[in-house]
C-alpha positions as CSV (number, residue, x, y, z in Angstrom):
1,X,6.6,-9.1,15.0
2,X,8.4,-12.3,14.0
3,X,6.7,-13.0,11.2
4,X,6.0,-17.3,10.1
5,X,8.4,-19.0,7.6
6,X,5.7,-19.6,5.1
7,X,4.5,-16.3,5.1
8,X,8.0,-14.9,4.5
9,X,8.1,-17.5,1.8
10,X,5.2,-15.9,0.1
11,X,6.6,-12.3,0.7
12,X,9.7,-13.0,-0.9
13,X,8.6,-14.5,-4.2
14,X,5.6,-11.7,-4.7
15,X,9.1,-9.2,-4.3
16,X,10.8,-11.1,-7.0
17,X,8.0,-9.8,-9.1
18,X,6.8,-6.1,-7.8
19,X,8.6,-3.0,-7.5
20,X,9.3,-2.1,-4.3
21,X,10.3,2.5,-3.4
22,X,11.4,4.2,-0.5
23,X,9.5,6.8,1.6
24,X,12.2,9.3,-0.6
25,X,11.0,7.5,-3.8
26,X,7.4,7.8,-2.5
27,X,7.9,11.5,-2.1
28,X,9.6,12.1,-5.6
29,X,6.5,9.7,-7.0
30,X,4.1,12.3,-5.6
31,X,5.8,15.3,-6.8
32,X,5.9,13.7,-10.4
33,X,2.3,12.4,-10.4
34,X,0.2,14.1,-8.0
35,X,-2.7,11.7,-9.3
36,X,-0.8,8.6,-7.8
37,X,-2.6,7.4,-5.2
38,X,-1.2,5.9,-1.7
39,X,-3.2,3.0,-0.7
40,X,-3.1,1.4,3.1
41,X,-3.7,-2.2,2.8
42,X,-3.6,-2.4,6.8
43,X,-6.2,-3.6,8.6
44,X,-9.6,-1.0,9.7
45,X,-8.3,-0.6,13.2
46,X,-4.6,0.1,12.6
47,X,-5.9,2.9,9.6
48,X,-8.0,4.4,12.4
49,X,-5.3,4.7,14.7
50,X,-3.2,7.1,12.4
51,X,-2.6,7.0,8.6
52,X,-0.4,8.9,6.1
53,X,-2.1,12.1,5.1
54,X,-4.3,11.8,2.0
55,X,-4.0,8.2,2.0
56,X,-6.6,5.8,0.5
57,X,-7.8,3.4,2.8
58,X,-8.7,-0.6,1.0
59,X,-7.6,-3.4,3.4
60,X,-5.9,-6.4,2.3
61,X,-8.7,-8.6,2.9
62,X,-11.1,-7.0,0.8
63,X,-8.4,-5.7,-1.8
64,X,-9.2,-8.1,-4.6
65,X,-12.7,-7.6,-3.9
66,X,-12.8,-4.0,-4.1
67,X,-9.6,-2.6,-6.1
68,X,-11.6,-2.3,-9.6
69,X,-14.4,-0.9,-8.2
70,X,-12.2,2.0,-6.4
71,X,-9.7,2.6,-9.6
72,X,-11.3,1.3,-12.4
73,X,-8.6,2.6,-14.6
74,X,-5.8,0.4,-14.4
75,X,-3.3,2.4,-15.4
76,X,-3.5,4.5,-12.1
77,X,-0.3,4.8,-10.5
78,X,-0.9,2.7,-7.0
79,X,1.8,3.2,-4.3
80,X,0.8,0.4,-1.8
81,X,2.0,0.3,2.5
82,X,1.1,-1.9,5.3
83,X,2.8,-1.8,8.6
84,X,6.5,-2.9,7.5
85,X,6.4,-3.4,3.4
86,X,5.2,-7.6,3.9
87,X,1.3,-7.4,3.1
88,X,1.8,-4.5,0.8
89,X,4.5,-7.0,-1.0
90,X,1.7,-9.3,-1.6
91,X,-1.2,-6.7,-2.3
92,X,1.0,-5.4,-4.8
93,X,1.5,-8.7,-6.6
94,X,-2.0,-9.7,-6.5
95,X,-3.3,-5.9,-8.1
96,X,-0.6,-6.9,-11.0
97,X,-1.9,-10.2,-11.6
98,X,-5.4,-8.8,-12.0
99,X,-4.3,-6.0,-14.4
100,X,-2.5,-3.3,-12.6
101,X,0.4,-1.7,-14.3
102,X,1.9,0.9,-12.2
103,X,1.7,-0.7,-8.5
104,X,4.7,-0.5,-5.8
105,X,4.7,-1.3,-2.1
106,X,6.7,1.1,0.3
107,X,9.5,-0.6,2.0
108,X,9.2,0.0,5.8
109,X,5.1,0.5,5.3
110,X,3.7,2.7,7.9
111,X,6.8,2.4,10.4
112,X,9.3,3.7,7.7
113,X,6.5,6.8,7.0
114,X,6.9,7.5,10.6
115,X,10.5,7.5,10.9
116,X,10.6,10.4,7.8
117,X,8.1,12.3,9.7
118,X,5.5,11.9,7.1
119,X,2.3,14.1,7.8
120,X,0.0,11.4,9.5
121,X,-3.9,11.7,10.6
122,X,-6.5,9.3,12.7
123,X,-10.1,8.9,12.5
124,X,-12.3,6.4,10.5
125,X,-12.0,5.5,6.6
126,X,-14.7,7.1,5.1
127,X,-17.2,5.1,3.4
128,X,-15.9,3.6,0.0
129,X,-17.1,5.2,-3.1
């Protein structure tokens, strides 16, 4: 997807201000801190058509809305992927600026999880809690 100007505009300043792992970083994350939790910020219809295994599900529209309700603790290690690393960029940025400490967004999102061969599942997000 070519993606707009402006959009890339915002994508690169949020990056000038998050951290930002590979799917290897990701991996070595998750074998450090099995508590961390890997959020997809994509939308409902592209987490139903297949998602990384054990992955949270909180869209990017409703992120802001949601993200205190679903980790109230805000130290809680959030590793953040959308499609291809750009909406993750900015969810990232904006769980930071509302408290977040330990946030990253995978570079390459869902398409570099499915190039490593990561384990991946369908079906609908289950009710939040």
């Amino acid at each position: 997807m070519k993606h707009s100007p402006g959009f890339l505009a915002l994508v690169n300043e949020a990056r000038k201000h998050i951290r930002e792992i590979t799917v290897a970083e990701l991996r070595a994350r998750l074998e450090v801190n099995p508590q961390a939790v890997l959020v997809d910020v994509r939308e409902d219809h592209e987490w139903n058509a297949g998602h990384a295994r054990g992955a949270v599900h909180l869209g990017r529209g409703i992120l802001e809305r949601d993200i205190e309700r679903r980790f109230p603790d805000k130290e809680t290690e959030l590793i953040l992927y959308c499609g291809g690393g750009y909406r993750s960029a900015l969810a990232a940025e904006a769980a930071q600026r509302m408290g977040y400490r330990r946030v990253a967004s995978l570079i390459g999102g869902y398409r570099a999880l499915l190039l490593a061969e990561w384990p991946i599942e369908s079906g609908e997000a289950p009710p939040p809690q």
